[in-house]
mmCIF file of the C-alpha atoms, coordinates in Angstrom:
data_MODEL
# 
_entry.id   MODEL 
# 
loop_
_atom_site.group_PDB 
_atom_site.id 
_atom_site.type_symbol 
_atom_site.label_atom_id 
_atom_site.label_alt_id 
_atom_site.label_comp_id 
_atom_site.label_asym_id 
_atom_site.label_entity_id 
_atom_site.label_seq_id 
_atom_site.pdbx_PDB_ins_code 
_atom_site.Cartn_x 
_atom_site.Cartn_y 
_atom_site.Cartn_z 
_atom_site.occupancy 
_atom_site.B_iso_or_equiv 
_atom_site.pdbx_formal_charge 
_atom_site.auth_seq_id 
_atom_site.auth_comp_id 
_atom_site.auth_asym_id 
_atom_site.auth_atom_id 
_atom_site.pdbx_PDB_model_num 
ATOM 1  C CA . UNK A 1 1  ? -64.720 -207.215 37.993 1.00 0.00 ? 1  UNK A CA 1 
ATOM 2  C CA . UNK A 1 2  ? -66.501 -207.274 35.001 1.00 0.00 ? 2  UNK A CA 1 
ATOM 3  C CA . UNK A 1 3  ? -64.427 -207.836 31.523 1.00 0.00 ? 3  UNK A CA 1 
ATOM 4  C CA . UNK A 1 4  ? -64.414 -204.419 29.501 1.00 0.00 ? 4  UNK A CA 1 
ATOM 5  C CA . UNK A 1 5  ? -64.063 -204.607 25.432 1.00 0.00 ? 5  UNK A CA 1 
ATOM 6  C CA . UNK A 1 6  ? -60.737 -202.299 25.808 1.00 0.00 ? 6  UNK A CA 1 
ATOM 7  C CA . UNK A 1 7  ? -58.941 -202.792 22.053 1.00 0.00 ? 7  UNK A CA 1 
ATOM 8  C CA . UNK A 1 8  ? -60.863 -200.479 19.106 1.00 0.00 ? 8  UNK A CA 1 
ATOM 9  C CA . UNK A 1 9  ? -64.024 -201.835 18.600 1.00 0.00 ? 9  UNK A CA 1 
ATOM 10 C CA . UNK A 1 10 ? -65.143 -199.394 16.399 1.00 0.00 ? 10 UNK A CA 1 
ATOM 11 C CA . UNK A 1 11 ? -65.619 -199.669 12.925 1.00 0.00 ? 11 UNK A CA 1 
ATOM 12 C CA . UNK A 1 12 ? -65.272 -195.686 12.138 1.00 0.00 ? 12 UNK A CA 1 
ATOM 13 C CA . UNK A 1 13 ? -63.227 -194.658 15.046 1.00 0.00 ? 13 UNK A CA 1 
ATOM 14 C CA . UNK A 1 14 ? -62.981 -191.322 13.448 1.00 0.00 ? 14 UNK A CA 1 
ATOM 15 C CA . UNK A 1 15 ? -66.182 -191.005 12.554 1.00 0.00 ? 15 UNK A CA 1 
ATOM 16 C CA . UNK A 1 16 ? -67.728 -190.940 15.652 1.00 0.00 ? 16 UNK A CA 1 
ATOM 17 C CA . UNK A 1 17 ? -64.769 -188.700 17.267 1.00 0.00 ? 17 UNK A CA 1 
ATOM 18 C CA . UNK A 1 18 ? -65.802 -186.084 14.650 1.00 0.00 ? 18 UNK A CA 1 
ATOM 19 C CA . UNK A 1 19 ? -69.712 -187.086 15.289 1.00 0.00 ? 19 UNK A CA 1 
ATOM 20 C CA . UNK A 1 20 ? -68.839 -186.415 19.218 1.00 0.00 ? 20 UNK A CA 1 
ATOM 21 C CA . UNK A 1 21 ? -67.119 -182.890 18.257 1.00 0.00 ? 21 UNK A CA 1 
ATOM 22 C CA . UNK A 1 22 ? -70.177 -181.939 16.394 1.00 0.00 ? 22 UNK A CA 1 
ATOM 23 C CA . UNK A 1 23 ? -72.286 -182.698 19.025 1.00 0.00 ? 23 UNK A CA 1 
ATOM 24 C CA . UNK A 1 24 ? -70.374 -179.765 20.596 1.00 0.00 ? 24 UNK A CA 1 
ATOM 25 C CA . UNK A 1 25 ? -69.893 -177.338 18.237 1.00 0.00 ? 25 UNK A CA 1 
ATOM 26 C CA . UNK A 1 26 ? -71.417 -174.396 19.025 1.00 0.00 ? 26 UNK A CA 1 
ATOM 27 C CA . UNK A 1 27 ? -71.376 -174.672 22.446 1.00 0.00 ? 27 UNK A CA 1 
ATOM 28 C CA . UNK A 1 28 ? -70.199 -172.694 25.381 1.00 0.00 ? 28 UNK A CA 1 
ATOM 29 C CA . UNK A 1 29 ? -67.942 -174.370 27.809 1.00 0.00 ? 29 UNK A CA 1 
ATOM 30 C CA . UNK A 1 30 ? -71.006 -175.327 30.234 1.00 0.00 ? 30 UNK A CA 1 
ATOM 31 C CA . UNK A 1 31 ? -73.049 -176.565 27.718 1.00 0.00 ? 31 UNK A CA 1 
ATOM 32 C CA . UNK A 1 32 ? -70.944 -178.656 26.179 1.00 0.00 ? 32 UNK A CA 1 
ATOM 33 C CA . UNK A 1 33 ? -69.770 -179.868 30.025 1.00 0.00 ? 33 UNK A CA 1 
ATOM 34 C CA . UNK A 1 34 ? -73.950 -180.308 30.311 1.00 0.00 ? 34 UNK A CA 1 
ATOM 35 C CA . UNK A 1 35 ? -73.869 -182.528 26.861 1.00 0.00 ? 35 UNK A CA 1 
ATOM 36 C CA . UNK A 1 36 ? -71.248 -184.368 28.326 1.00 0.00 ? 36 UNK A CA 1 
ATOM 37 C CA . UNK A 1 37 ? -72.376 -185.034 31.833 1.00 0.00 ? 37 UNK A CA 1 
ATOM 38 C CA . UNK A 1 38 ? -76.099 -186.100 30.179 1.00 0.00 ? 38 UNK A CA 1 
ATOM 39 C CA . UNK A 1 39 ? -74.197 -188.275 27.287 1.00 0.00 ? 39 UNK A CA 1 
ATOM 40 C CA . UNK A 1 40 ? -72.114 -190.538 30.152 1.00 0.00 ? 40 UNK A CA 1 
ATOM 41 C CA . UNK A 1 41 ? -75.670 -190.891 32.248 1.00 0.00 ? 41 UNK A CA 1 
ATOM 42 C CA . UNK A 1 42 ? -77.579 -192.313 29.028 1.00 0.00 ? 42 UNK A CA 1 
ATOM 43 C CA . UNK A 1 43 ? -74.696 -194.668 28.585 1.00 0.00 ? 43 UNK A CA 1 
ATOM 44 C CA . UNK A 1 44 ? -74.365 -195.731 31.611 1.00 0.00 ? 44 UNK A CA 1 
ATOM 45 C CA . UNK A 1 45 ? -78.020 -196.370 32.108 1.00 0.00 ? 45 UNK A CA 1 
ATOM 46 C CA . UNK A 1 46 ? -77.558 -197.945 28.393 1.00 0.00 ? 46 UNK A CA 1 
ATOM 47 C CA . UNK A 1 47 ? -75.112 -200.186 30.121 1.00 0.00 ? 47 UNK A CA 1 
ATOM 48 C CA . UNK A 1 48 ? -77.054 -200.699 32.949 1.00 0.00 ? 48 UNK A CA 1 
ATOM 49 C CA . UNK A 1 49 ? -74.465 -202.979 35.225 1.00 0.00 ? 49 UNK A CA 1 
ATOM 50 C CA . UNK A 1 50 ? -72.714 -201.311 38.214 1.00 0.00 ? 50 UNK A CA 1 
ATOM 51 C CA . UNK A 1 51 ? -69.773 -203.714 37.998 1.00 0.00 ? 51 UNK A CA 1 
ATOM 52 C CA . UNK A 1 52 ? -68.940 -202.956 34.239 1.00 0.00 ? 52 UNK A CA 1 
ATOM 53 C CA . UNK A 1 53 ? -69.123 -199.199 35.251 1.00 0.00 ? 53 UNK A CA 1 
ATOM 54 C CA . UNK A 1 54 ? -67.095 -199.663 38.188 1.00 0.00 ? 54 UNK A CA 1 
ATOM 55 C CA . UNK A 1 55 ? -64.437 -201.339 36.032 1.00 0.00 ? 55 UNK A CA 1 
ATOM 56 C CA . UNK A 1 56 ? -64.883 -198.948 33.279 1.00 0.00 ? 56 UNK A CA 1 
ATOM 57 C CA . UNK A 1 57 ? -63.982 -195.868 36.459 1.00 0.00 ? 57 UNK A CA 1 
ATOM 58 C CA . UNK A 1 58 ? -61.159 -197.425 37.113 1.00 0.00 ? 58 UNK A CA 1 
ATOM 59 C CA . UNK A 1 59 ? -60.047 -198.254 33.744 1.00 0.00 ? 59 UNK A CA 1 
ATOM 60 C CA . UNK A 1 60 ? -60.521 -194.522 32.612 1.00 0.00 ? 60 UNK A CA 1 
ATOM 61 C CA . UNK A 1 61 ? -58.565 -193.803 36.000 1.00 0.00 ? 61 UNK A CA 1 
ATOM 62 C CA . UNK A 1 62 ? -55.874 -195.698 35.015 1.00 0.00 ? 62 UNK A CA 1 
ATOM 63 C CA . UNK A 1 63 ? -55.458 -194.558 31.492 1.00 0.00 ? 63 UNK A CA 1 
ATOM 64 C CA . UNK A 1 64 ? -55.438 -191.049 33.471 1.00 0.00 ? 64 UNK A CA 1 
ATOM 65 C CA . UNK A 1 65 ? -52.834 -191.725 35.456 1.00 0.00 ? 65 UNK A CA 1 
ATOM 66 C CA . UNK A 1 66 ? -50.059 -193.600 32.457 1.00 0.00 ? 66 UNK A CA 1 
ATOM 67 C CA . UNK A 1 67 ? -47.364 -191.566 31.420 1.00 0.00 ? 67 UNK A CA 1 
ATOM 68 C CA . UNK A 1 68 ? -48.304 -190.182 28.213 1.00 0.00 ? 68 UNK A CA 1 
# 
């Protein structure tokens, strides 16, 4: 399985969570579901390795799935 950067590797963390909401603002519910859906299939092509998305799936599932 391919090895995932999982620890904050961001250097504005904050920044880009209030450059994502903006990206949204604005928008009904299936547009912004629309941005979403077209924003994950640009990174993933971005990415471009079926392995590191598969591990990043089941990461994401996991994270899903913790108590919280």
């Amino acid at each position: 399985m391919a090895d995932l950067i999982l620890h904050r590797n961001l250097s504005d963390p904050d920044g880009v969570y209030a450059d994502l909401l903006a990206a949204h603002e604005g928008l009904s519910k299936d547009e912004s579901d629309a941005l979403t859906a077209r924003l994950v299939l640009i990174l993933v092509n971005h990415i471009g390795s079926r392995d590191v998305l598969n591990a990043a799936l089941h990461a994401a599932g996991q994270s899903a799935k913790a108590p919280g």
